[in-house]
PLY file of the C-alpha trace (Angstrom):
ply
format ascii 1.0
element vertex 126
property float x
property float y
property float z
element edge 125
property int vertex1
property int vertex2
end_header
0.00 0.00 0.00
3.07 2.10 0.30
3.79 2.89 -2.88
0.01 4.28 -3.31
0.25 5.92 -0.23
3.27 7.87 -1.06
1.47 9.06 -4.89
-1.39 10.58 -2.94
0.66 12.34 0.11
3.17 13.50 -2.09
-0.37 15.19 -4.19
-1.80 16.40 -0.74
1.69 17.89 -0.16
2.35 19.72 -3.35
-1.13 21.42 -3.18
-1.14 21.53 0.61
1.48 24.10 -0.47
0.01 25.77 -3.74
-3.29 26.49 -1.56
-1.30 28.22 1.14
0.91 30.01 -1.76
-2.61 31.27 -3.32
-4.03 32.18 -0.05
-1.70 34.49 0.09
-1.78 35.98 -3.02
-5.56 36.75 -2.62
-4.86 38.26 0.67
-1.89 40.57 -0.53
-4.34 41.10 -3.33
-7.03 42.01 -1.11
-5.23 44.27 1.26
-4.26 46.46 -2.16
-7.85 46.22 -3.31
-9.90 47.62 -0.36
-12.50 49.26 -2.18
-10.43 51.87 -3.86
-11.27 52.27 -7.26
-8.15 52.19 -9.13
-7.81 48.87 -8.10
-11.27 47.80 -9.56
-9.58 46.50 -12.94
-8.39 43.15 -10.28
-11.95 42.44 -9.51
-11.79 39.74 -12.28
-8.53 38.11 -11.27
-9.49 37.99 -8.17
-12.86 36.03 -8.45
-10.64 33.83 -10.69
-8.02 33.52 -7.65
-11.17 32.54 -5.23
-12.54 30.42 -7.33
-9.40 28.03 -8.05
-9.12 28.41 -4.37
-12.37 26.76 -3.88
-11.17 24.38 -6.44
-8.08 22.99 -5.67
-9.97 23.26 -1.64
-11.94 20.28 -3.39
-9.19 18.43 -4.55
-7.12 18.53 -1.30
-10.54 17.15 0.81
-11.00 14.75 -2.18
-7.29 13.50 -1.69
-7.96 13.38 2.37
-10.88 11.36 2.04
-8.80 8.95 -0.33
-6.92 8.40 2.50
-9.16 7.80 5.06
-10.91 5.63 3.11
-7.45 3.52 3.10
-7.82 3.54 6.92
-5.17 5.78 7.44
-5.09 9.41 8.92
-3.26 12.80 7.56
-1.18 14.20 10.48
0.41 17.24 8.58
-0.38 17.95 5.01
2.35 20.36 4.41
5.28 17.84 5.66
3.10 14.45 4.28
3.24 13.17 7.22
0.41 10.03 8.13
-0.70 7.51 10.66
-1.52 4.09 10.49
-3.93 3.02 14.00
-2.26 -0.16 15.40
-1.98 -2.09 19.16
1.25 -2.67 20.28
1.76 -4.71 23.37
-1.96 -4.00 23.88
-1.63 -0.04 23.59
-3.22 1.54 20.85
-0.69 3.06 19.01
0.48 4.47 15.45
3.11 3.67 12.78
3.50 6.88 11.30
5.28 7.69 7.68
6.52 10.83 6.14
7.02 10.83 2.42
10.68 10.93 2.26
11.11 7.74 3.93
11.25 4.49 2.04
9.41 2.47 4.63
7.65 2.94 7.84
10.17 3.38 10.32
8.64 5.17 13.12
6.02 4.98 15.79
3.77 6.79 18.55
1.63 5.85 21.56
-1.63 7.15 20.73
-1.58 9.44 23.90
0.65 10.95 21.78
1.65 13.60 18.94
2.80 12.07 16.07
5.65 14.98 16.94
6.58 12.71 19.63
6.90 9.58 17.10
10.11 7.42 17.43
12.15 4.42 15.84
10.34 1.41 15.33
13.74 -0.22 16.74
13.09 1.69 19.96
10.51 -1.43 20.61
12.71 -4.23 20.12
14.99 -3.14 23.01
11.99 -2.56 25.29
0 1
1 2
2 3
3 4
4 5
5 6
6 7
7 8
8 9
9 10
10 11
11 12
12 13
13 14
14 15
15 16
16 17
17 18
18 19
19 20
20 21
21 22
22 23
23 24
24 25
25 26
26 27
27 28
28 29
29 30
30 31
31 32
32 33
33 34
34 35
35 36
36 37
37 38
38 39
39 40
40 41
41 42
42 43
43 44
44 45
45 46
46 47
47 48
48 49
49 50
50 51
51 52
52 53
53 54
54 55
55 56
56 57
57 58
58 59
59 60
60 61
61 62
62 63
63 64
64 65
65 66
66 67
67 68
68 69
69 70
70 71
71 72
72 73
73 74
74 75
75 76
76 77
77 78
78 79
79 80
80 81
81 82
82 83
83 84
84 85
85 86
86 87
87 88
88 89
89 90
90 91
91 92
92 93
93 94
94 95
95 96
96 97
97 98
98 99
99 100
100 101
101 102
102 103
103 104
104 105
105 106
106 107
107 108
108 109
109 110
110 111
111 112
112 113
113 114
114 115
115 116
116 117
117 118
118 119
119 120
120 121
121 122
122 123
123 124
124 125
């Protein structure tokens, strides 16, 4: 499932980042705008701007879902970071992956953040 996993985080990731970089766009473009007349000529562009924001908004939730429907859960979007829900030693716990690793190499309790995740080897000497 890895290999399908990493296609859609490293999706999530890259428009994770584009929605933030548009966000801010419109805002800068807003803050210029602020009813002043000059400005008018951006109405347009920026009902274009809001509406691939609501767009690619879609996408992102679409590509969440995806994954949830895989049984697994988005911890950071921007960093493509997930969580698998597992029991270890009778503890409910996650393996957690980020998208530059090759495998799942880390874990957390799931009292936990997955901030607080650690080396799957950390268990064998336990």
């Amino acid at each position: 499932m890895l290999p399908l996993l990493r296609l859609i985080v490293t999706d999530i990731s890259l428009s994770h980042r584009e929605l933030s970089e548009r966000r801010s766009t419109l805002r800068r473009m807003l803050r210029g705008h602020q009813g002043k007349s000059k400005f008018q000529v951006y109405d347009q562009e920026i009902a274009e701007v809001q509406d691939e924001l609501k767009s690619q908004t879609a996408n992102l939730e679409a590509y969440i879902e995806e994954l949830e429907r895989l049984g697994v859960i988005l911890r950071s979007a921007h960093d493509g970071i997930i969580d698998f829900p597992t029991v270890i030693d009778d503890q409910s716990a996650f393996f957690s992956w980020q998208m530059e690793q090759p495998d799942i190499c880390d874990f957390h309790w799931a009292s936990e953040s997955s901030a607080e995740r650690r080396p799957l080897a950390t268990l064998e000497s336990d």
